[in-house]
C-alpha positions in Angstrom: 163.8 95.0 124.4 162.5 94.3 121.3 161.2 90.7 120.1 163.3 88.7 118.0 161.9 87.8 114.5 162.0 84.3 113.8 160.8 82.4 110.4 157.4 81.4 109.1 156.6 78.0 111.5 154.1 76.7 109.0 154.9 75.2 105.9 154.1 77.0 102.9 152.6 73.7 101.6 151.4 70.2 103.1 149.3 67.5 102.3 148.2 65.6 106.1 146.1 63.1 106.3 143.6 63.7 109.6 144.1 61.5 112.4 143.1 61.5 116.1 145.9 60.5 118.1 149.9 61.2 118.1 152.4 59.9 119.5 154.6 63.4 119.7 154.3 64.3 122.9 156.1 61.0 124.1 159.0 61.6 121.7 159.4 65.3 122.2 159.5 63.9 125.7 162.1 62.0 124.9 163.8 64.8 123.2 163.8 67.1 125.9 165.7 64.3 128.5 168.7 65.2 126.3 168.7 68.9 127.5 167.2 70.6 123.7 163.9 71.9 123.1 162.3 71.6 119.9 160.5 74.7 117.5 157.1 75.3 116.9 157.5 74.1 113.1 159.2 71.0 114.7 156.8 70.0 116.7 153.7 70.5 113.9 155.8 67.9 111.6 156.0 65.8 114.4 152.3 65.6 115.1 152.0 64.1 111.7 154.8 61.9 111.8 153.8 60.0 115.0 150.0 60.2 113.7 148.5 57.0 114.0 145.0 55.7 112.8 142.1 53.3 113.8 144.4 50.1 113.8 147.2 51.8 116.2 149.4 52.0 112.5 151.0 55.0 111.5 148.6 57.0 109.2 151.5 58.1 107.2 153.7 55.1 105.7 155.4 57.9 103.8 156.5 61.1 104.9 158.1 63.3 102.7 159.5 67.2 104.1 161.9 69.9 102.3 163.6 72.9 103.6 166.1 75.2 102.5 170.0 74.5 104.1 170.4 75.4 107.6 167.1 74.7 109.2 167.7 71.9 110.9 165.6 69.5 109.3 167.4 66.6 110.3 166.8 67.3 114.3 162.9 65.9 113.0 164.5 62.8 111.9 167.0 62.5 115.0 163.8 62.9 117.4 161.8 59.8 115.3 165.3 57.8 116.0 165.4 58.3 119.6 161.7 57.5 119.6 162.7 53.9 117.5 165.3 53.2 120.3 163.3 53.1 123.4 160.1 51.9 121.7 161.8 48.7 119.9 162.0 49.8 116.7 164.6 48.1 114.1 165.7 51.8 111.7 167.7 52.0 109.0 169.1 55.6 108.3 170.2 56.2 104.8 172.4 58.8 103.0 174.2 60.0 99.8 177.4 60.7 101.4 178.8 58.4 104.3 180.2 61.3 106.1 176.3 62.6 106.2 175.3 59.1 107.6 178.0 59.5 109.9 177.2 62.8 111.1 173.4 60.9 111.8 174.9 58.6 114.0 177.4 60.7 116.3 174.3 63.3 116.2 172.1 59.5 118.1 175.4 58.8 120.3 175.2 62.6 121.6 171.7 62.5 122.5 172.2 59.4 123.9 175.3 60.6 126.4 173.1 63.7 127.1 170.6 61.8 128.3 172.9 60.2 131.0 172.8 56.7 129.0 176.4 54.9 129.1 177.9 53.3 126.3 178.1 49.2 126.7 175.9 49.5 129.6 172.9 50.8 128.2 173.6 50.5 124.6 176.1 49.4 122.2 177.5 51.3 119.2 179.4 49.7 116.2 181.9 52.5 115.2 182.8 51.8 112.0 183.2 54.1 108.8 180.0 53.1 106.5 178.5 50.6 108.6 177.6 52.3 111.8 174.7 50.5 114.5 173.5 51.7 117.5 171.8 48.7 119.4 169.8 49.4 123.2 169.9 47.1 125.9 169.0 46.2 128.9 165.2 47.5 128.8 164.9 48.8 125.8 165.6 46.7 122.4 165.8 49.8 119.7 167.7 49.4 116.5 169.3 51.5 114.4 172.4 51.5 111.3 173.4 53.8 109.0 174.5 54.0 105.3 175.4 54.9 102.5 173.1 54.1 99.6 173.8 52.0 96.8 172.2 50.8 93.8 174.0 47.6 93.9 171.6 45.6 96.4 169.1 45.7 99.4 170.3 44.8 102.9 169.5 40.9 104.2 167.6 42.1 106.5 164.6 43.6 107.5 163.4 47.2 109.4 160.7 48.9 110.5 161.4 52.6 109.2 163.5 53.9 106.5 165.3 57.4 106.8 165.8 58.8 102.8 168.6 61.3 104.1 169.7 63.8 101.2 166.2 62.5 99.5 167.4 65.2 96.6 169.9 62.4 95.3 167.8 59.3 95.9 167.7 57.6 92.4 165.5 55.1 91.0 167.8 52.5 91.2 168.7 52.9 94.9 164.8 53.0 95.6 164.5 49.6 93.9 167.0 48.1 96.4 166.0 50.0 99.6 161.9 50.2 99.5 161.6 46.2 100.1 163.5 46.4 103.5 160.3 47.7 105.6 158.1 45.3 103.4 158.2 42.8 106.4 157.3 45.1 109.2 153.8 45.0 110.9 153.9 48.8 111.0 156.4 50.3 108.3 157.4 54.0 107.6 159.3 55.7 105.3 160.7 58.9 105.9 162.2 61.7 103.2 164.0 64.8 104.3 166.1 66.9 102.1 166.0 70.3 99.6 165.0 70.7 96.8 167.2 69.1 93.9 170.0 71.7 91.6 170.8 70.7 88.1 173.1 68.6 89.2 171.6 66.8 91.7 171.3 63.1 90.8 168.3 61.6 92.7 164.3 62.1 91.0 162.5 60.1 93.2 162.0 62.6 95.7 161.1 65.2 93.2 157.9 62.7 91.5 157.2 62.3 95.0 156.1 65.6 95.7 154.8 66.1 92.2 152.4 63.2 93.1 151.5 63.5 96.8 150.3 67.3 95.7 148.4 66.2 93.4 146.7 64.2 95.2 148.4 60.7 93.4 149.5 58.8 96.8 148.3 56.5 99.3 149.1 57.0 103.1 151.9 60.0 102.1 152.4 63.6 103.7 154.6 66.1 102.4 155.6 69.4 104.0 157.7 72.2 102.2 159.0 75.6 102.9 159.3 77.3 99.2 158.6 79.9 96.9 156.4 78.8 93.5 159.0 80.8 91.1 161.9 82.7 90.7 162.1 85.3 93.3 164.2 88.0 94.4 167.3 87.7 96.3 167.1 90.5 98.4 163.2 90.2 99.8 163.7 89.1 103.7 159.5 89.1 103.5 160.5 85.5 101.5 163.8 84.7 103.9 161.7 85.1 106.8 158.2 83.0 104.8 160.7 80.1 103.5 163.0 79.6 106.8 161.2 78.4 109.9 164.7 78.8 111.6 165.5 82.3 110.6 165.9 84.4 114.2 166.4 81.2 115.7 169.4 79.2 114.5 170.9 82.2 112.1 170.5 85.5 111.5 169.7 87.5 108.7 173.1 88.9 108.5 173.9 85.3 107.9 171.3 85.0 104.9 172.8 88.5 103.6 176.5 86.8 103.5 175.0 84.1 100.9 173.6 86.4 98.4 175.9 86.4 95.3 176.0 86.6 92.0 173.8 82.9 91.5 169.8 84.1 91.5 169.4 80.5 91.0 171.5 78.8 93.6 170.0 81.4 96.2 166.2 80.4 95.2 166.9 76.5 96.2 169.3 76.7 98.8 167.3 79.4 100.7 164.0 80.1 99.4 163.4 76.6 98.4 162.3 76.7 94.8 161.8 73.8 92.9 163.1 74.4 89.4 160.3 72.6 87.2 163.0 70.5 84.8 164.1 66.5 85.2 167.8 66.9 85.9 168.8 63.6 84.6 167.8 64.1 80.9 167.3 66.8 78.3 164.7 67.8 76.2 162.8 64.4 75.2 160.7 64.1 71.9 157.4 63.7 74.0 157.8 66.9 76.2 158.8 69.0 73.1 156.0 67.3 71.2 153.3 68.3 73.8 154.2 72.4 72.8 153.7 72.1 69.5 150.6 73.5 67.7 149.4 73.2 64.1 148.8 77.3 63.4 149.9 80.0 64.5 148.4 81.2 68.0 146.7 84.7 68.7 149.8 86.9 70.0 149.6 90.0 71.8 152.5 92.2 71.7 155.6 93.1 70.4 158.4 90.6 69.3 161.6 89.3 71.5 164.4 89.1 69.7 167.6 86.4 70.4 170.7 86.5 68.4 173.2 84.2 69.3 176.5 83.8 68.1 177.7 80.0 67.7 180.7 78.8 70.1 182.8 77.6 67.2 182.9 81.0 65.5 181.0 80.0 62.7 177.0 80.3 62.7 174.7 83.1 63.7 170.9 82.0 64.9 168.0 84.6 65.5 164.9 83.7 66.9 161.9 85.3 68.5 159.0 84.9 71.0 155.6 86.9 71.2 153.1 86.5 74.3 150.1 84.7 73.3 146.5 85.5 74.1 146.2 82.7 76.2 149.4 84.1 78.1 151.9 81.7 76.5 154.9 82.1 74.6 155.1 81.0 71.3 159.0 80.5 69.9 160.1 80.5 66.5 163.4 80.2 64.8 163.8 83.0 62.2 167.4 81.9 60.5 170.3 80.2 61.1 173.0 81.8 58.6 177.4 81.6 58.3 179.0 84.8 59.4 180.6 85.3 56.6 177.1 86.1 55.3 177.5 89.3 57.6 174.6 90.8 59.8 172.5 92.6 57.1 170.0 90.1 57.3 169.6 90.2 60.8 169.6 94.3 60.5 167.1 93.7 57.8 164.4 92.2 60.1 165.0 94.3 63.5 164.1 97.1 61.1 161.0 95.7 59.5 159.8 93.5 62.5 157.5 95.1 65.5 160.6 94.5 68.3 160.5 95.0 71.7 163.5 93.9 72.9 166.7 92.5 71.7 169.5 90.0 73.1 172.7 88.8 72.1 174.8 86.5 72.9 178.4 85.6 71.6 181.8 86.9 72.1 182.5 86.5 68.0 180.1 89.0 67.2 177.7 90.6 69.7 180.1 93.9 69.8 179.9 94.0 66.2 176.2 93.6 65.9 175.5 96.5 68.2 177.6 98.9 66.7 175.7 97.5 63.3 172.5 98.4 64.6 173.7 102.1 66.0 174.8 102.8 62.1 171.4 101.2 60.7 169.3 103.8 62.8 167.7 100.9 65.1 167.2 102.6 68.6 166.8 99.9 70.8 170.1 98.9 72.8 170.5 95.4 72.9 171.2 93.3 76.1 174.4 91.7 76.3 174.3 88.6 78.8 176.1 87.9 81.6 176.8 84.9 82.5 173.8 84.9 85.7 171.6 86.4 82.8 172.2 83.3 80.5 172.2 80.7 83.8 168.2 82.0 84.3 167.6 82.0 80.7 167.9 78.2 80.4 166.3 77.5 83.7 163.3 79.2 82.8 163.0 77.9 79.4 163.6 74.3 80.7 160.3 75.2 83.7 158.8 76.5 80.7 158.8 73.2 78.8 157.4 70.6 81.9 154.6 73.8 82.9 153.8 73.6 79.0 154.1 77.9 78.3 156.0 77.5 75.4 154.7 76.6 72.3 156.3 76.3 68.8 155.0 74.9 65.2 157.4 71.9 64.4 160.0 73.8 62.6 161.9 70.8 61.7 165.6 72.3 62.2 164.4 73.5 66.3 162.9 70.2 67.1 166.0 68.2 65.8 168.5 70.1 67.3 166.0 70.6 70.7 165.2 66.4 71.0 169.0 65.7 70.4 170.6 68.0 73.0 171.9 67.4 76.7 173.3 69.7 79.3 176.9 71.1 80.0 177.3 72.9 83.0 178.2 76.6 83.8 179.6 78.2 86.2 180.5 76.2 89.6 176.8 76.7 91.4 174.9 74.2 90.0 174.0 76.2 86.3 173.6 74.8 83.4 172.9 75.5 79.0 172.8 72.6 76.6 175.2 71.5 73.7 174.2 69.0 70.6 174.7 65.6 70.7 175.6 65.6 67.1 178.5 67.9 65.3 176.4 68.2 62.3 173.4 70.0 64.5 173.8 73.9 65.9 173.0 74.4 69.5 172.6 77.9 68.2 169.4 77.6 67.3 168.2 75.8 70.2 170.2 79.0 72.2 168.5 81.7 70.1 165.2 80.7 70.9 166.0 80.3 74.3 167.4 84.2 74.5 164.5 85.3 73.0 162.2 83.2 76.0 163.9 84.6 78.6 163.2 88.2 77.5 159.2 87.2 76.9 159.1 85.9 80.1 160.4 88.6 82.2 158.3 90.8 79.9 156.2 92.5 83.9 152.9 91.0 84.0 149.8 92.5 85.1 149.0 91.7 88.4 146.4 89.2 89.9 145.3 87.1 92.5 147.9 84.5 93.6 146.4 81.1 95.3 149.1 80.7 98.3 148.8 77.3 100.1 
């Protein structure tokens, strides 16, 4: 019989710090009382979560892990609870929904029963919707409540380790009420588990967090991931199999093959564990758009991308283009914006004259008419029309192409307004989203040309070379 496959048990990036002794063993010991065994990827995190240094204190005061959905990355945190209880631990477990807090704390009670412990002789559990508390007794003295977060206040009281449960939703202003309740312990810990955030996702602290501890930017933190660096395809089980430690063992591939649909995006977080390079809270600011800009005009290579894009409201018509740079950039530029009325001569005029490549158009009011313009003028490309997936990846790569600084534009004062004054409308129902003006008197056309004629630059096939994997 053959050997079942199972995922890749090592993440695909980690920062540890070294340490000499663990106290694993005796919580995976603890873990197997309740009849489960753990995995092999389980157990690695768990050598670093119960690391401890010199002083007996746990090396890592933070701990920060993502994997895609499904994994079973909360069993990690479950094990470090069970440890709290019979070690004397005081826990707080922390979520963004109560029914995921809740789950947390009937997951506890389980492991507890299955262990043979008996409610109200060995331990006590507060029931209660929100507020849950499981308290030891007899000889053990473990603590350990539950919650929702809030950004309203801290708790009056005081613990020894933090859970950050859903860490892709844990805001700035809930992390100014919650990091002060381990302040007060002799040996704190704070732990993060959760995937990585969608465009709609509300939290950023976890997201800064990882951006910081891989660079190297933070004290006494680890940080383990299972991801891909970039947009990758759907259909690859080489990544399903690299990006799920739990494939083989808690679902199938025939599972994985079920989830595939028509959102390339959705599918890259929720399963291959991408993180989309874009701050989901805010749009374009004037400082990251100022950081592209460049004063002449860069050495390109190539031909020209071409993005036409029909305004919403029927009435404007923006074309734009991007050219590779030398320097394997892509530089931007807005060629016109013009009124329909005008007609689409002067968008036939410069696909005939310009060196082009490719060309994309977007806009139900007059992409139809446009291509059939181009067939009488004698232009041979054929222009893509996108769908809505096609237009979904277009902003998401022009947004990871602004915070990895590959675009580049020269200040043209009519982009940069309408780029610095934008925010984000969503599309679709998976988590996709564009951008519309803040202000009536600005067109997001332009902003959307440039963007069509991005995404066509950037799936422009590279040549291949060496890729650094961690």
């Amino acid at each position: 019989m053959a050997k079942t496959r199972i995922g890749n048990q090592i993440p695909t990036k980690s920062i540890f710090l070294p340490s000499k002794k663990s106290d694993y063993k005796k919580a995976i010991e603890y873990y197997r009382r309740t009849g489960r065994k753990e995995q092999t990827w389980q157990e690695n995190l768990l050598k670093h979560l119960f690391a401890r240094n010199s002083d007996n204190l746990w090396t890592h005061t933070k701990y920060g892990y993502s994997l895609p959905r499904r994994n079973g990355k909360n069993e990690v945190v479950a094990i470090r609870e069970l440890y709290g209880l019979f070690s004397g631990e005081k826990g707080l477990h922390t979520a963004h929904r109560t029914t995921t807090s809740h789950a947390a704390f009937e997951r506890l009670l389980k492991f507890l029963n299955d262990m043979g412990f008996v409610e109200k002789e060995d331990y006590k559990a507060l029931r209660q919707f929100g507020l849950e508390k499981i308290e030891m007794i007899k000889e053990y003295t473990g603590i350990i409540c539950f919650r929702t977060r809030s950004a309203k206040g801290g708790l009056g009281e005081g613990f020894d380790y933090l859970i950050i449960d859903e860490a892709q939703e844990y805001t700035d202003d809930q992390e100014s009420a919650l990091k002060y309740v381990v302040t007060d312990s002799k040996n704190p810990q704070s732990i993060f588990c959760g995937t990585p955030p969608t465009a709609v996702s509300g939290g950023t602290v976890f997201t800064k967090m990882r951006n910081k501890v891989l660079e190297g930017g933070l004290k006494n933190t680890a940080w383990a991931e299972w991801s891909v660096d970039e947009m990758s395809d759907m259909y690859d089980k080489e990544l399903w199999y690299r990006c799920n430690p739990s494939l083989g063992i808690i679902f199938t591939e025939r599972s994985v093959e079920d989830e595939i649909g028509s959102d390339e995006i959705d599918f890259n977080i929720q399963r291959l564990g991408l993180w989309l390079k874009y701050n989901q809270k805010s749009a374009i600011s004037e400082k990251d758009w100022e950081r592209l800009k460049v004063n002449g005009l860069p050495r390109l290579k190539g031909k020209l991308f071409a993005g036409i894009k029909y305004g919403k409201n029927g009435i404007n018509v923006a074309l734009s283009i991007a050219v590779k740079t030398l320097s394997d950039r892509i530089f931007v530029e807005v060629i016109d914006c013009q009124n329909i009325r005008n007609g689409n001569m002067w968008i036939i005029d410069f696909l005939k004259k310009a060196d082009i490549d490719k060309v994309i158009i977007d806009g139900a009011s007059g992409q139809n008419i446009l291509t059939g313009d181009m067939r009488e003028y004698g232009i041979k490309i054929s222009p893509i029309l996108p769908s809505v997936r096609q237009i979904i990846v277009a902003n998401s790569k022009f947004e990871q192409g602004i915070f990895q600084e590959s675009i580049l534009h020269n200040n043209q004062p009519s982009l940069t307004a309408v780029a610095t004054n934008c925010e984000k409308r969503l599309i679709g129902t998976q988590g996709g989203f564009g951008y519309k003006s803040q202000f009536e008197d600005m067109e997001i056309a332009l902003l959307d040309s440039v963007i069509l004629a991005h995404y066509l630059a950037s799936e422009k096939k590279k040549k291949s070379r060496q890729k650094v994997s961690y």
